[in-house]
N, C-alpha and C positions, 0 to 999 in steps of 0.2 A: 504494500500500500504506500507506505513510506516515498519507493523508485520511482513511482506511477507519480507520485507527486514531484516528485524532483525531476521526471522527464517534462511534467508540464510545466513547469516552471523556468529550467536552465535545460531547454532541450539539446543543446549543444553540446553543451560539457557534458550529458549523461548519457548521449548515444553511445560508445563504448562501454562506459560501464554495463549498460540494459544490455549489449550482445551479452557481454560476459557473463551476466546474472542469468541469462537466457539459456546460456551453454551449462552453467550450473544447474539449476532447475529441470534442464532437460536429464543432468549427470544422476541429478538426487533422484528424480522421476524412474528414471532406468533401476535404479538399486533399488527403490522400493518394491517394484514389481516383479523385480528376482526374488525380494526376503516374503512376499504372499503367494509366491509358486512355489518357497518352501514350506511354509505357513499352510495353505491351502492348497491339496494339488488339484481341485476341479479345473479346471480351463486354464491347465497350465503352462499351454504350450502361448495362447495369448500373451499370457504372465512373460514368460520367459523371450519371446520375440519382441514386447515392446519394453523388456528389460534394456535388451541388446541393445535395439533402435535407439531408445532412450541416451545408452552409455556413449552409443557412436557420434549421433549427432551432437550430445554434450561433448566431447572431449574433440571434435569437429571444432565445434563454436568456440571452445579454448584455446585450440594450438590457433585459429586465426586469427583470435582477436588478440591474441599475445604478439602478435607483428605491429611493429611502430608503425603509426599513419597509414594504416592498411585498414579499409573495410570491406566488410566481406562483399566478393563481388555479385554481382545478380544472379550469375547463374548458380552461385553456392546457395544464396539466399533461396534463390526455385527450391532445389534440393532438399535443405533445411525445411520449407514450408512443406513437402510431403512428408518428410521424417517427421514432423511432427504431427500433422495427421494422423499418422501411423501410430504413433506413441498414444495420443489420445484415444483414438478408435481401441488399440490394446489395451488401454487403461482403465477404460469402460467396459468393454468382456472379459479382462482379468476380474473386473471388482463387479460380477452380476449382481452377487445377490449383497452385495454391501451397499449400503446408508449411501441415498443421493447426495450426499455431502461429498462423497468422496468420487463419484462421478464426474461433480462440480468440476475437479483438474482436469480429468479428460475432452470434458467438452472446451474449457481454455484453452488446449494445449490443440485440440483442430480447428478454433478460431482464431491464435496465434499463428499456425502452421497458413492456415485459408489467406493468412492478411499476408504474411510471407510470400506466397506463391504470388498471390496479386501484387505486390509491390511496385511492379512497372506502371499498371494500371491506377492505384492510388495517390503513386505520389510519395516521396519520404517524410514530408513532415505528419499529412494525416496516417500515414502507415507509424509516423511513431504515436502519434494520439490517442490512436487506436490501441497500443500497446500499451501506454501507458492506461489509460481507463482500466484495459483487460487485470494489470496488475493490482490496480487498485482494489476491483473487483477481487480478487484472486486474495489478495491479503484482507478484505471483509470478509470471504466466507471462510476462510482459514480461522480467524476470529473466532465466528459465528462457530464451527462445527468443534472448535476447543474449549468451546463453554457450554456444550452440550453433555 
């Protein structure tokens, strides 16, 4: 919530940071859905494919946003927007029968991914707006589903 705020604010200075928070989130996303295909093996092959998806596209978005004055280029960012499709759709049938709270991520994470792909068509500043909102969104229902 906090990022979301800080991209709308100094969107300049945070576009970097957000890939990089973006590549972590996807990193954390991936390990969660390995440790509920331990945890649960019903549909666990979901679990474990968008564990993967998850870890890739995270450590993707780290090794290139760690390059000085380098942003990632379009056609990574394409890529990126299906991986993360991908991780969300997994995220959502790893976690059938679990609390629509925890669904909540996956549908971010293919509305993130959707705003990715479209990116050329958006435009970068509302493609960060857009991100930023989603995060904000993302950190109220993270809130929301820890005081439940």
């Amino acid at each position: 919530m906090i990022l979301g705020l800080l991209l709308l604010i100094l969107t300049e200075a945070t576009l970097s940071v957000i890939i990089f928070f973006i590549g972590i989130w996807w990193l954390i996303q991936g390990l969660i859905l390995i440790f509920y295909a331990y945890l649960d093996r019903s549909r666990w092959i979901w679990k474990v494919a968008g564990g993967i998806t998850g870890i890739l596209a995270g450590l993707i978005v780290l090794i290139s946003s760690s390059q000085p004055g380098s942003i990632l280029p379009e056609i990574l960012l394409f890529i990126l927007g299906f991986m993360g499709m991908f991780i969300g759709a997994t995220f959502i049938m790893g976690t059938f029968r679990e609390a629509v709270g925890s669904k909540t991520f996956g549908v971010i994470s293919i509305i993130i991914g959707v705003i990715l792909v479209m990116n050329t068509l958006l435009g970068d500043q509302l493609t960060l707006w857009l991100i930023a909102g989603l995060l904000i969104l993302e950190g109220i229902v993270a809130v929301f589903i820890s005081y439940r």
